[in-house]
GUTOR-227490 format. One record per residue: x, y, z of N, C-alpha, C in turn; residue in three letters. Coordinates in steps of 0.2 Angstrom, whole numbers, padded with zeros to 4 digits, always signed. Layout:
N
XYZXYZXYZALA ...
//
This chain:
344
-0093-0181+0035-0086-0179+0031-0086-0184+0025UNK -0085-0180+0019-0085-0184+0013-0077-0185+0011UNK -0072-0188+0012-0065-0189+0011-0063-0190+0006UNK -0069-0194+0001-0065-0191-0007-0069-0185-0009UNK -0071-0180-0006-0075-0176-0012-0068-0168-0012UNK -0066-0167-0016-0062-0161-0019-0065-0156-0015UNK -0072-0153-0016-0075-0149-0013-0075-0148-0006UNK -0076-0154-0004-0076-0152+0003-0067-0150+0006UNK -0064-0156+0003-0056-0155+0006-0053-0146+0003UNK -0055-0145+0001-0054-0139-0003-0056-0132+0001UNK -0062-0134+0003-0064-0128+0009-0063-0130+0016UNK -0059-0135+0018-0058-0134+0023-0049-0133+0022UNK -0046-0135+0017-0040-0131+0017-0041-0123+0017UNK -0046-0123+0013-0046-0116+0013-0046-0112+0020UNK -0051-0115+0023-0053-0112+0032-0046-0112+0036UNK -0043-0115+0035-0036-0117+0039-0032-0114+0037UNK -0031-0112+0029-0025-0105+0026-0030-0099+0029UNK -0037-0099+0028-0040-0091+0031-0038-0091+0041UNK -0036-0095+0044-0036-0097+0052-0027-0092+0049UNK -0022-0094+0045-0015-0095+0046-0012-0102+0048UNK -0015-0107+0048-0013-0114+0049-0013-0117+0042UNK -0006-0114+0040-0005-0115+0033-0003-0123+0032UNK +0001-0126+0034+0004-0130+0037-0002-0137+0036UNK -0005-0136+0038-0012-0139+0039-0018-0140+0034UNK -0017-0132+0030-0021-0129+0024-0018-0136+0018UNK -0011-0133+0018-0009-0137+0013-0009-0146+0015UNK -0009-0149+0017-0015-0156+0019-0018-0158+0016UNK -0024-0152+0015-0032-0154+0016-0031-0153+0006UNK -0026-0148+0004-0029-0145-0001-0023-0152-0006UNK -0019-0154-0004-0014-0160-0005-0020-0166-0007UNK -0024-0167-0003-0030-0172-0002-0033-0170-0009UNK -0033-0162-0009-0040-0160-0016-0039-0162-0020UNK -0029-0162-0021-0027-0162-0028-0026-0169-0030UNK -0025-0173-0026-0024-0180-0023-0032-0183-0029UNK -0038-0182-0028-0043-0182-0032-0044-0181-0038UNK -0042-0176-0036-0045-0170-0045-0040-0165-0046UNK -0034-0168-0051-0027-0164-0050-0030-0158-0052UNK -0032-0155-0057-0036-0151-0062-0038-0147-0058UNK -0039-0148-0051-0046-0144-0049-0041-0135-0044UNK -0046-0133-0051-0042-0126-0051-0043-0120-0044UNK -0049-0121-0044-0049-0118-0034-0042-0121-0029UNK -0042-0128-0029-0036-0130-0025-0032-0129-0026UNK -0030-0127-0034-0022-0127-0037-0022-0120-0032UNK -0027-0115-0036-0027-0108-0032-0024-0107-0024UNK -0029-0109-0020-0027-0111-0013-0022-0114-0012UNK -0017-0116-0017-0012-0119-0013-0005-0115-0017UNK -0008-0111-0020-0001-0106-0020-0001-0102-0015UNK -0007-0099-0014-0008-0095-0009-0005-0096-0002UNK -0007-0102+0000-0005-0105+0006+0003-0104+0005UNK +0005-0107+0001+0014-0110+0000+0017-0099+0001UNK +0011-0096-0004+0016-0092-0003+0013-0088+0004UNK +0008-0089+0007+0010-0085+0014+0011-0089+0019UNK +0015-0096+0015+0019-0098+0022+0027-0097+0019UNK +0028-0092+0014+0034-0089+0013+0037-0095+0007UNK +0033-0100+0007+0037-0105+0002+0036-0101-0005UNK +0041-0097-0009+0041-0092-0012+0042-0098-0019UNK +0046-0103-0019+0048-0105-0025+0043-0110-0028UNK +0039-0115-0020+0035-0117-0021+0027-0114-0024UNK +0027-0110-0022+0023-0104-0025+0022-0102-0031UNK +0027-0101-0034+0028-0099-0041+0029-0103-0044UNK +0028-0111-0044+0027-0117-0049+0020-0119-0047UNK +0016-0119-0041+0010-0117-0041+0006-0112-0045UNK +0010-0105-0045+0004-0101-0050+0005-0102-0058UNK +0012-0104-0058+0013-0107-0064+0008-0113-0069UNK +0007-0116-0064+0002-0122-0064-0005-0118-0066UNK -0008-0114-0061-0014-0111-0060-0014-0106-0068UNK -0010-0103-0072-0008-0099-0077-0011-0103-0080UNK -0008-0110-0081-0011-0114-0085-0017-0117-0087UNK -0021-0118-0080-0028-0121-0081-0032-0115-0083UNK -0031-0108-0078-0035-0101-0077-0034-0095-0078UNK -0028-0094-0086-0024-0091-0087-0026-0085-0087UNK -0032-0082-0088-0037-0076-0088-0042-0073-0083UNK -0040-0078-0078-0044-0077-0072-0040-0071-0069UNK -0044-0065-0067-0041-0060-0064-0039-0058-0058UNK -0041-0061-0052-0039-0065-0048-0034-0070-0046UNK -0031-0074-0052-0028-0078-0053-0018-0073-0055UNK -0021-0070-0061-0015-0064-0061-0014-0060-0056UNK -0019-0057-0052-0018-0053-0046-0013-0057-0042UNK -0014-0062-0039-0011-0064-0032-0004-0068-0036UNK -0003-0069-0044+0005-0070-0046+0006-0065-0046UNK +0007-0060-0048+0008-0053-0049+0009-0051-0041UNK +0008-0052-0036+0007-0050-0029+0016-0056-0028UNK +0014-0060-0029+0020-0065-0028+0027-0061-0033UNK +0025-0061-0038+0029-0057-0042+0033-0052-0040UNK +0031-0047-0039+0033-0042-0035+0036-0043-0031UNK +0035-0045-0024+0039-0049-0017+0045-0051-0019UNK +0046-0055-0024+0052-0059-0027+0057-0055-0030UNK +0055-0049-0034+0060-0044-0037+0056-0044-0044UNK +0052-0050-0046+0052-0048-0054+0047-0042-0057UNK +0050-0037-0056+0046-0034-0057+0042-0031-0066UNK +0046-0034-0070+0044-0034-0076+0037-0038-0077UNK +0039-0043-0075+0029-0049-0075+0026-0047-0070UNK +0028-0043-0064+0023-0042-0055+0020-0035-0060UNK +0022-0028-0064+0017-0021-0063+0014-0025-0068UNK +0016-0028-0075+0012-0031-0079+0004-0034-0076UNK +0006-0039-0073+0002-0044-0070-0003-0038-0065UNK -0003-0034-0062-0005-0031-0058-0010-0025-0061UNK -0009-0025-0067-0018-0021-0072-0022-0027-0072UNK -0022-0031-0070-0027-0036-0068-0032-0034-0064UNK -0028-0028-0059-0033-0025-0052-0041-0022-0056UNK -0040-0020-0063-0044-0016-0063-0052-0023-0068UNK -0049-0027-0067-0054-0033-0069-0060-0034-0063UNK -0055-0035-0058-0056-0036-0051-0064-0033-0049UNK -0070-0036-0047-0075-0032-0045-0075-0027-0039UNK -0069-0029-0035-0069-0024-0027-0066-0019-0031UNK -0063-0016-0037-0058-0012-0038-0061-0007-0046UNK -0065-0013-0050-0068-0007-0054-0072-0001-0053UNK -0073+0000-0048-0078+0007-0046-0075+0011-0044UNK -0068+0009-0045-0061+0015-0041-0059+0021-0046UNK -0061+0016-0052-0059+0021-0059-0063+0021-0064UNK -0063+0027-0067-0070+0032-0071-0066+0027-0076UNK -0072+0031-0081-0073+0027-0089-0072+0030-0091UNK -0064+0036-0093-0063+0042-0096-0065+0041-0105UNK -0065+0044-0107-0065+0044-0115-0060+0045-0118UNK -0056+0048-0115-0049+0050-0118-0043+0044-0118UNK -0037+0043-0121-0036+0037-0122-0030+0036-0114UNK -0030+0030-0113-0024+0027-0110-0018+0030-0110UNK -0010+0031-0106-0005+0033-0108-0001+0027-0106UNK +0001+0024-0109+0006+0017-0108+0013+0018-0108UNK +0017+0023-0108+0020+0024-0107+0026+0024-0116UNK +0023+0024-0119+0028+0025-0126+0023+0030-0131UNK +0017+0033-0129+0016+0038-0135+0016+0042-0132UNK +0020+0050-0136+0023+0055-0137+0019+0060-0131UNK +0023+0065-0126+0017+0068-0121+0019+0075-0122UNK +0024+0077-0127+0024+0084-0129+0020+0088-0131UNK +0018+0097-0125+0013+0098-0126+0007+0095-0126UNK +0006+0090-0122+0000+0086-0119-0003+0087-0112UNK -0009+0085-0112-0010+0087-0102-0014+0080-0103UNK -0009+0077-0095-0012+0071-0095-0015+0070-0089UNK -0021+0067-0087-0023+0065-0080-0018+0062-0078UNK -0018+0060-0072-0015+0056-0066-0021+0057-0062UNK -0025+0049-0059-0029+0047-0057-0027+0043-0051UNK -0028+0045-0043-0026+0040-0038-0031+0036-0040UNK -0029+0028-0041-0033+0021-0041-0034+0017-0036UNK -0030+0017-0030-0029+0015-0026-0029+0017-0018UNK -0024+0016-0013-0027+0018-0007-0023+0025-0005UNK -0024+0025+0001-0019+0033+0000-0011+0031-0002UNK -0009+0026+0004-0002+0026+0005+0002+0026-0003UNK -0004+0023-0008+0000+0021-0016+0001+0027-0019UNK -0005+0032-0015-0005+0038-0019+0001+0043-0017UNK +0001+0043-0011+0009+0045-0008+0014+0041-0012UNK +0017+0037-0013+0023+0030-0015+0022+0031-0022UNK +0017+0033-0026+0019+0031-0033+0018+0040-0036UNK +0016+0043-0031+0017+0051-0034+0021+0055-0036UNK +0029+0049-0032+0035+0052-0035+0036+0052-0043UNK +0032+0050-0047+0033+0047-0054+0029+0054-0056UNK +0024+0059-0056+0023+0063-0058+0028+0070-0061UNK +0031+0072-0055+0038+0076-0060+0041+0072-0067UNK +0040+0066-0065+0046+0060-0071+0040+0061-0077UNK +0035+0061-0076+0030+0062-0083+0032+0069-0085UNK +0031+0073-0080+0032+0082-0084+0038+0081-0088UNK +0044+0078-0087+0051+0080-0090+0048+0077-0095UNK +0045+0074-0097+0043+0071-0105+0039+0074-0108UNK +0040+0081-0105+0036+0086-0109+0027+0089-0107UNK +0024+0085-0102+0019+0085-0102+0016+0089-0096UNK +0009+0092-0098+0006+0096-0092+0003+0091-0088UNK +0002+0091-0080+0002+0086-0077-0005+0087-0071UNK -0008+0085-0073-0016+0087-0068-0015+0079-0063UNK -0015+0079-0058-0014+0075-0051-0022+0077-0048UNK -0025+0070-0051-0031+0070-0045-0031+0063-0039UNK -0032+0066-0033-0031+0063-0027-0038+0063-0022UNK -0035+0059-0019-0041+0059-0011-0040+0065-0009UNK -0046+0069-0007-0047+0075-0001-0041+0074+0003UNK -0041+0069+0007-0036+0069+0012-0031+0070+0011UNK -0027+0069+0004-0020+0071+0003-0020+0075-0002UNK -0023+0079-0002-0024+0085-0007-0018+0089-0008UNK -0020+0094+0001-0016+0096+0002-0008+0097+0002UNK -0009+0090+0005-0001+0088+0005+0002+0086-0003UNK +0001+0085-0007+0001+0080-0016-0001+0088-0017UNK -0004+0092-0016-0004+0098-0022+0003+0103-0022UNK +0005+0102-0019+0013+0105-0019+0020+0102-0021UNK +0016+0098-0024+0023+0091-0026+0025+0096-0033UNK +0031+0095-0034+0036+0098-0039+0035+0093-0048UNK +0034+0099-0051+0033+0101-0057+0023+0097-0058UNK +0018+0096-0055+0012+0096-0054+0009+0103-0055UNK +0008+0102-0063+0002+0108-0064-0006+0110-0060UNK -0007+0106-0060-0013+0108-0057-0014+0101-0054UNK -0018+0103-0047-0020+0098-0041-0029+0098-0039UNK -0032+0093-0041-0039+0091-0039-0040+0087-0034UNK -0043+0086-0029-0046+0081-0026-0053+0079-0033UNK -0055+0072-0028-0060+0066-0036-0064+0069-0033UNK -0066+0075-0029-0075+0078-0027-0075+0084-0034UNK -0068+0086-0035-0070+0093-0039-0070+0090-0048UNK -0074+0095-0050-0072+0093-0058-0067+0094-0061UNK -0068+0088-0067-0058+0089-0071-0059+0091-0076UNK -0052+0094-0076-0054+0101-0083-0052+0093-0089UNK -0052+0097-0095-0049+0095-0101-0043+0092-0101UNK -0040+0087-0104-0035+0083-0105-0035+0077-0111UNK -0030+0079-0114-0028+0074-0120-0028+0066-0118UNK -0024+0063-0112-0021+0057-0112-0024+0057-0102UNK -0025+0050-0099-0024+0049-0095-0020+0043-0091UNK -0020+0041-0085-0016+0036-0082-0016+0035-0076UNK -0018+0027-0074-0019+0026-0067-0013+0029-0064UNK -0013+0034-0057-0008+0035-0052-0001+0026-0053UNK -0004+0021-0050-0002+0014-0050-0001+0012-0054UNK -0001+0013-0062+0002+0011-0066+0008+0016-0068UNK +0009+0021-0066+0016+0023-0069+0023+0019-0068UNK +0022+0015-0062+0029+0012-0064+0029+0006-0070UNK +0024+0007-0070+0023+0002-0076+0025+0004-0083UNK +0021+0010-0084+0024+0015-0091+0030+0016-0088UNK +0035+0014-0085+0041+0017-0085+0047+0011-0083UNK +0043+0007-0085+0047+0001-0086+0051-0001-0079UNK +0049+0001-0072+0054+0000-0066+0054-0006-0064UNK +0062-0005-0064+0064-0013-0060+0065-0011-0057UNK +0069-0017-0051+0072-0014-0044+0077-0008-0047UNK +0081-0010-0050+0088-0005-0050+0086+0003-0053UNK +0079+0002-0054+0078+0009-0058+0073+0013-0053UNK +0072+0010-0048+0066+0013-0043+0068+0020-0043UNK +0062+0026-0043+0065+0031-0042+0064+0031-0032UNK +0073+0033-0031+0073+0033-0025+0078+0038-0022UNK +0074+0044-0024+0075+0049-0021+0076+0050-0013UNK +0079+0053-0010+0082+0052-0001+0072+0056+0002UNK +0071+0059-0003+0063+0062+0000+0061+0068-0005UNK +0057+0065-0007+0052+0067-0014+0044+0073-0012UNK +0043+0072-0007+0040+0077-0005+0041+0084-0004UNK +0039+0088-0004+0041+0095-0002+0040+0096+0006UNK +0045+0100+0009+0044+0101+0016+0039+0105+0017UNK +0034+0103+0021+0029+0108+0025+0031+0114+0027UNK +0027+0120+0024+0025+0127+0026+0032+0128+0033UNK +0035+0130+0035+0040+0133+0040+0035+0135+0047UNK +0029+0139+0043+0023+0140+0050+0020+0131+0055UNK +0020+0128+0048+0016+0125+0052+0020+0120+0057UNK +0026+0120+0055+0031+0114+0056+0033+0118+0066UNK +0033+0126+0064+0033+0128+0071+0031+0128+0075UNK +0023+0128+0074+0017+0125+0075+0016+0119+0080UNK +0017+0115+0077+0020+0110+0077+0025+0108+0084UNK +0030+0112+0081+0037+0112+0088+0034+0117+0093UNK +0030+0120+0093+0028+0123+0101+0022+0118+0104UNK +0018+0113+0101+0014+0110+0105+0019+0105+0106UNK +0024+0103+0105+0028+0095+0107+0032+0099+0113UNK +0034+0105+0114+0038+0107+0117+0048+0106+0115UNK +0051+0106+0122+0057+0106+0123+0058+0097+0117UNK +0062+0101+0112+0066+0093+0110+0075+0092+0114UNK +0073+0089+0119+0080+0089+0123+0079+0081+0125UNK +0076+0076+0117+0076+0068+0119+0072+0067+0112UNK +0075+0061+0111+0074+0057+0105+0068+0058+0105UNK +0063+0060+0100+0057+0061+0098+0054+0055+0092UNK +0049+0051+0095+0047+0045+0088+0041+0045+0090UNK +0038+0043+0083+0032+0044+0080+0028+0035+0079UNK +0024+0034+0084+0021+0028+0083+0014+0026+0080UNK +0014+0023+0074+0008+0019+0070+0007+0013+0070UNK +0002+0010+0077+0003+0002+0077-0004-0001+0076UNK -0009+0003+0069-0014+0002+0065-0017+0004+0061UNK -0018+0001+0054-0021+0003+0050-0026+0003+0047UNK -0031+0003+0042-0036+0003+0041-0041-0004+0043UNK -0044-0004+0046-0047-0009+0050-0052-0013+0044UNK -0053-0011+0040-0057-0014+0032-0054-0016+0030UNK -0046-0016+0028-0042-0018+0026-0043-0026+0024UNK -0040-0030+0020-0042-0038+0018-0036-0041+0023UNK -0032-0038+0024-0027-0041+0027-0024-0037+0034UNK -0029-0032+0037-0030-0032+0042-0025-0034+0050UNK -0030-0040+0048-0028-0044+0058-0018-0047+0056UNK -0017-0047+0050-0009-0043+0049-0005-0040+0051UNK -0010-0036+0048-0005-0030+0046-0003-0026+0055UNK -0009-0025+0056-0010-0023+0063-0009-0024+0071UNK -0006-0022+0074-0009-0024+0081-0008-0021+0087UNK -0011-0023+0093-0013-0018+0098-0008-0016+0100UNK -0011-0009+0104-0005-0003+0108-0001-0009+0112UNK -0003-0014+0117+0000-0016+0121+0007-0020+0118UNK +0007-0019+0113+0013-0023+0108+0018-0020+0109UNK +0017-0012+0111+0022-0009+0109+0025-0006+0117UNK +0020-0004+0121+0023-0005+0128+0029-0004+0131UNK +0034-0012+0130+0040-0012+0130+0045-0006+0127UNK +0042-0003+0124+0046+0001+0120+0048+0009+0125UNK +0042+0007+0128+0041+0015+0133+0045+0015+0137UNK +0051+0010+0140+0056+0012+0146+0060+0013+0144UNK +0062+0016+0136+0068+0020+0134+0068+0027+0134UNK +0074+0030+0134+0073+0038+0136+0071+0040+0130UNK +0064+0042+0129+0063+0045+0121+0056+0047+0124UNK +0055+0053+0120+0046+0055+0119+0043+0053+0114UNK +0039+0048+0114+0034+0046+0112+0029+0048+0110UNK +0026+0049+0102+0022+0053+0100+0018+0049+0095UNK +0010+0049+0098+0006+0046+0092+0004+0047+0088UNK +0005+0047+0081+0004+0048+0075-0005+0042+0071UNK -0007+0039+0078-0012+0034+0077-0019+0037+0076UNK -0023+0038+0070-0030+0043+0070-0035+0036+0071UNK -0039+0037+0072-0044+0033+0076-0043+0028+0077UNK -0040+0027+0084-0037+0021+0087-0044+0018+0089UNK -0042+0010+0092-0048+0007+0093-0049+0007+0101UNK -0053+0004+0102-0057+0008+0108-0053+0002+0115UNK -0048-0002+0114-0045-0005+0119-0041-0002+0119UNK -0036+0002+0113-0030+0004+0113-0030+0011+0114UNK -0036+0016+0112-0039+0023+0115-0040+0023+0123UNK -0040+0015+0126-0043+0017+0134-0033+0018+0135UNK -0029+0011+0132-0024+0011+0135-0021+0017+0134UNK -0018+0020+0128-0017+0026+0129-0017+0032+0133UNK -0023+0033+0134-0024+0038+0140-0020+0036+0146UNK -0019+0030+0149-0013+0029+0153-0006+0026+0151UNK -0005+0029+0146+0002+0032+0143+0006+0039+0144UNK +0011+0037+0144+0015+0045+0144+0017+0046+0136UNK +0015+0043+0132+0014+0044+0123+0011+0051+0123UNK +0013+0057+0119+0011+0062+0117+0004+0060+0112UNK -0003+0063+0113-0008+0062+0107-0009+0069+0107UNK -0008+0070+0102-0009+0077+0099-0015+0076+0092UNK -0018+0069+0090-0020+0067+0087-0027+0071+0084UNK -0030+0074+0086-0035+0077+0086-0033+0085+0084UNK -0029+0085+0083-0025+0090+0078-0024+0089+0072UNK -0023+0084+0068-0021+0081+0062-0026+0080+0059UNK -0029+0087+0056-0035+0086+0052-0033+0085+0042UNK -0028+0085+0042-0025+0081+0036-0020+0080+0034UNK -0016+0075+0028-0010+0074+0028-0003+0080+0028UNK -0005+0083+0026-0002+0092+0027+0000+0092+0034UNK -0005+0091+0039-0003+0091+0046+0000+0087+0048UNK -0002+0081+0047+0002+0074+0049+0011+0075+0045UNK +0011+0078+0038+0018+0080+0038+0023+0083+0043UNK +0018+0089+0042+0022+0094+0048+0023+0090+0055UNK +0019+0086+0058+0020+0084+0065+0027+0080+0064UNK +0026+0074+0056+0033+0070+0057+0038+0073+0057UNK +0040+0079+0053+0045+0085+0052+0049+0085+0059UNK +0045+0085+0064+0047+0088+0071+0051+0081+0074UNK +0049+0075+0070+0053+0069+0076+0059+0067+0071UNK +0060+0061+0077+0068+0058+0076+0066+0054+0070UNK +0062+0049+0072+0060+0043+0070+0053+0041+0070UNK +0049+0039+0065+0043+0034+0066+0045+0025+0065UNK +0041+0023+0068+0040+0017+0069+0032+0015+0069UNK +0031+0012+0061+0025+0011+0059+0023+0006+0057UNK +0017+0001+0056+0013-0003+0053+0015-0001+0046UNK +0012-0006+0041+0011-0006+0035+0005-0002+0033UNK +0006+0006+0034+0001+0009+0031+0001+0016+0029UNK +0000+0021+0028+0000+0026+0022+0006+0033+0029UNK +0006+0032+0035+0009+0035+0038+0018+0033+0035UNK +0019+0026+0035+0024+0024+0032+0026+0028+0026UNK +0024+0026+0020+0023+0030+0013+0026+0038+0015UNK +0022+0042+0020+0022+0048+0021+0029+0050+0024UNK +0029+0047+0030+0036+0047+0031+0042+0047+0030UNK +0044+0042+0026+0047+0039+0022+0049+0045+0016UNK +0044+0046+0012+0044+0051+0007+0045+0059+0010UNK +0045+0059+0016+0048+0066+0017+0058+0065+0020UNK +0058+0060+0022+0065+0059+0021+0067+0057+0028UNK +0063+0054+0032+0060+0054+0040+0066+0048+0040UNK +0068+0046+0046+0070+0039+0046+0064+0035+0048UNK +0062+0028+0046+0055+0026+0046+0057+0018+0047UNK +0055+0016+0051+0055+0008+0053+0049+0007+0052UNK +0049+0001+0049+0041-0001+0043+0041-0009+0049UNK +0034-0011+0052+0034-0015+0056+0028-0020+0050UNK +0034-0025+0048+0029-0030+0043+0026-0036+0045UNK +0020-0040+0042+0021-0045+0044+0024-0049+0040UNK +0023-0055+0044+0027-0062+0043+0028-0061+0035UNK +0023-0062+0031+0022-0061+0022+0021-0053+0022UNK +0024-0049+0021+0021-0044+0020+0020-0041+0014UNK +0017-0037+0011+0014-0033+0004+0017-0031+0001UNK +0017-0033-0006+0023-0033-0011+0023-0025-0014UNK +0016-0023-0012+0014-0014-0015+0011-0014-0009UNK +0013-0007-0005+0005-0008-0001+0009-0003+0007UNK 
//
């Protein structure tokens, strides 16, 4: 152990913020700054810790600080901008957050068009503009309500999305035309991340577009569909999501096993799982559940629409079933963690 060296006290604060023993993090990394105030890794590490241990104010005179030494670091923008958002401030959080596309995990998410940028103040009369999902599905769902709002400005609106939610995103109101990123894209004047349009459009809280449900209702057939394999509804029907993308950075969060949810099964309700490849301790438990899995039916979000159409309620993780839900006008209990996702 080397007790004065920055470097060392630095990663092991770090190792103990990556554990969740924030508490402890901020100790070691107290020690760092104690050394070498300057030393920018630590500043780093120790907003991060304050803010997932909720300390919000402390936090933000920490990235403040961090602004100062590492003002360009994209990374450094990212995770204020993350804080930003959580807090309300949305004017500095959408700004701060085109940082993502500096980011190395995120530059391969979006083409190098030639066509210019839409920022949201040059003219889109008679124009066609790309709308590019940049991000994961659930953002593609949550920020594709801003698509109609581009068309009222005049503009033809080509929406390319992930395969997976094709389907369901090609039927959204005033969307000229609907690609998945496998097929080719026609001609267009201007383009625009999916993600940054609340940005072009200047949202703050008060201005959120918060429609009661922005999606279009599923096809009539298939919602029937639907209602003859769930059978008699003579009992509260909910829809349960308790995981999400398992690659996810924030993951062991976000997420957690069937057995959490258990308790919930001796109320009078049918229980319906809305979970697509569950993991293999929560797949055993399952099968001795009286949870409806119909899940091998759900071969796209179109179908996972239609199946939530038919419940009372879902009760979800933080992940793209939330978004979907929600947006069709579902009632939706979002199950977050301790620090939960300021976008996401």
């Amino acid at each position: 152990m080397e007790p004065d060296n920055p470097f060392v006290l630095n990663g092991i604060g770090y190792d103990m913020m990556q554990l969740g023993r924030h508490a402890k993090a901020l100790r070691w990394l107290s020690r760092a700054l104690e050394v070498q105030p300057d030393f920018v890794k630590a500043v780093h590490n120790t907003a991060l810790s304050l803010f997932q241990f909720n300390r919000f104010d402390e936090a933000r005179v920490g990235f403040e600080r961090l602004m100062q030494l590492d003002g360009t670091n994209p990374e450094a923008i990212w995770d204020f901008a993350l804080l930003q958002m959580l807090t309300g401030d949305f004017e500095a959080g959408w700004s701060g957050r085109e940082a993502r596309f500096n980011l190395p995990s995120v530059k391969v998410r979006y083409p190098n068009f030639d066509r210019p940028q839409w920022h949201g103040d040059e003219p889109l009369e008679d124009k066609t503009i790309l709308l590019y999902a940049d991000e994961g599905i659930g953002d593609s769902i949550q920020f594709a309500r801003y698509a109609p709002m581009v068309a009222a400005l005049g503009a033809r609106v080509v929406l390319v999305v992930e395969q997976a939610v094709y389907s369901l995103l090609s039927r959204l109101s005033r969307v000229a035309e609907c690609r998945s990123k496998s097929d080719p894209l026609p001609a267009f004047d201007l383009h625009c991340p999916i993600s940054s349009l609340p940005l072009a459009f200047r949202t703050r809280l008060d201005t959120i577009p918060a429609a009661t449900s922005y999606l279009p209702a599923p096809p009539p057939d298939r919602i029937r569909a639907w209602e003859d394999r769930l059978g008699p509804h003579d009992r509260l029907r909910v829809g349960l999501v308790w995981s999400g993308n398992p690659n996810h950075s924030n993951d062991r969060n976000r997420s957690m096993p069937l057995r959490a949810l258990m308790r919930l099964l001796d109320v009078d309700a049918t229980f319906v799982s809305l979970q697509k490849d569950p993991r293999e301790d929560d797949r055993t438990m399952l099968a001795g559940t009286a949870i409806v899995d119909l899940t091998t039916q759900l071969t796209n979000f179109a179908e996972t629409a239609a199946l939530v159409s038919c419940l009372d309620l879902v009760i979800t993780v933080d992940t793209s079933v939330a978004h979907l839900a929600a947006a069709l006008g579902r009632p939706t209990w979002i199950l977050l963690p301790f620090t939960p996702d300021s976008v996401g």
